[in-house]
N, C-alpha and C positions, 0 to 999 in steps of 0.2 A: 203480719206475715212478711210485706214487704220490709220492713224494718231489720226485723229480726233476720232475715237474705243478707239485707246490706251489710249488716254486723258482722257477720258471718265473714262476707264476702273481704272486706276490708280489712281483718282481721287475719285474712286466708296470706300465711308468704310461702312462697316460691321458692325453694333453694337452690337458687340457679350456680352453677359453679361461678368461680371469684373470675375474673379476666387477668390471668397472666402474661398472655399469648401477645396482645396488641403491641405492647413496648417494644418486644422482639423482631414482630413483621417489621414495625416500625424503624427499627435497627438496618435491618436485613435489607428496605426497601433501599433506603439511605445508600447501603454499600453497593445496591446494582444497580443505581443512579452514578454514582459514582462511575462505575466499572463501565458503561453507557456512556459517559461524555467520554471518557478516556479513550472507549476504540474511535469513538465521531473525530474527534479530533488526529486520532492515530490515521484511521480513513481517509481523515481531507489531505494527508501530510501524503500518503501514500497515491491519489488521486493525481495530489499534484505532480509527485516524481512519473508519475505513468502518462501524463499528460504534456511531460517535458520530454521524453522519451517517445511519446510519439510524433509530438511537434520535429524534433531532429529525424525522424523515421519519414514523415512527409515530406519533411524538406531536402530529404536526400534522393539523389538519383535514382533512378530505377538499378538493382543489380545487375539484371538484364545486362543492359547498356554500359555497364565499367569495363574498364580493360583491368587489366590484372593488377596494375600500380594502384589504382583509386581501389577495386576493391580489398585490398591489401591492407591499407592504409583503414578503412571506414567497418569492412568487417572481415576483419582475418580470420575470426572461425569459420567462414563461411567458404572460403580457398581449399581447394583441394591439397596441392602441392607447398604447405605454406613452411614446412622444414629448409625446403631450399630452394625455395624458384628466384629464379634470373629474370632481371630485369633490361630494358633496352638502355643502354646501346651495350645494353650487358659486360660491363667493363669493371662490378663491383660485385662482392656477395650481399646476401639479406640482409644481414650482420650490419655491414658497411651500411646499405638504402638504408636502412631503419634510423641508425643514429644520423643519417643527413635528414631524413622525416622529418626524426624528433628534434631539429636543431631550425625547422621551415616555423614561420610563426603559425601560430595557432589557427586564423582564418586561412592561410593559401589556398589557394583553390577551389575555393566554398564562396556560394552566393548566397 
């Protein structure tokens, strides 16, 4: 009896469906590894410009504390009056300051 079981049993197949699916994941895995190192890397590149960006933000003076020339200079959006304000000994327009500014080396000023 056991015999005739085993026959049986061994004899017995399964028709399991074929596996099409694996190659595919497999595919797909591939491209969202892909897609994964591409933002990590996108991410560090953006970390760092926000890290350079705050590095200049710490090391600038308090706004508080500027008078109108420094903060003119470091953040003009942040001026109220930045169309036309006068500066001391007020003897030139914006216009004028700005291209003297941009003609200062690039450190002036800045520790």
């Amino acid at each position: 009896m056991v015999d005739d079981f085993e026959k049986k049993y061994t004899s017995l197949k399964v028709p399991y469906p074929q596996d099409t699916l694996s190659s595919k994941i497999d595919v797909q895995a591939k491209e969202e590894q892909a897609k994964y190192e591409k933002f990590v890397v996108q991410s560090k590149t953006r970390i760092e410009g926000i890290n350079e960006e705050l590095a200049k933000w710490s090391a600038m003076m308090p706004v508080e504390e500027m008078n109108l020339e420094e903060a003119l200079e470091v953040v003009p959006h942040l001026v109220i009056d930045r169309k036309n304000p006068s500066f001391w000994p007020h003897d030139r327009d914006y216009d004028e300051w700005v291209k003297m500014m941009k003609a200062l080396p690039p450190d002036h000023g800045h520790h």
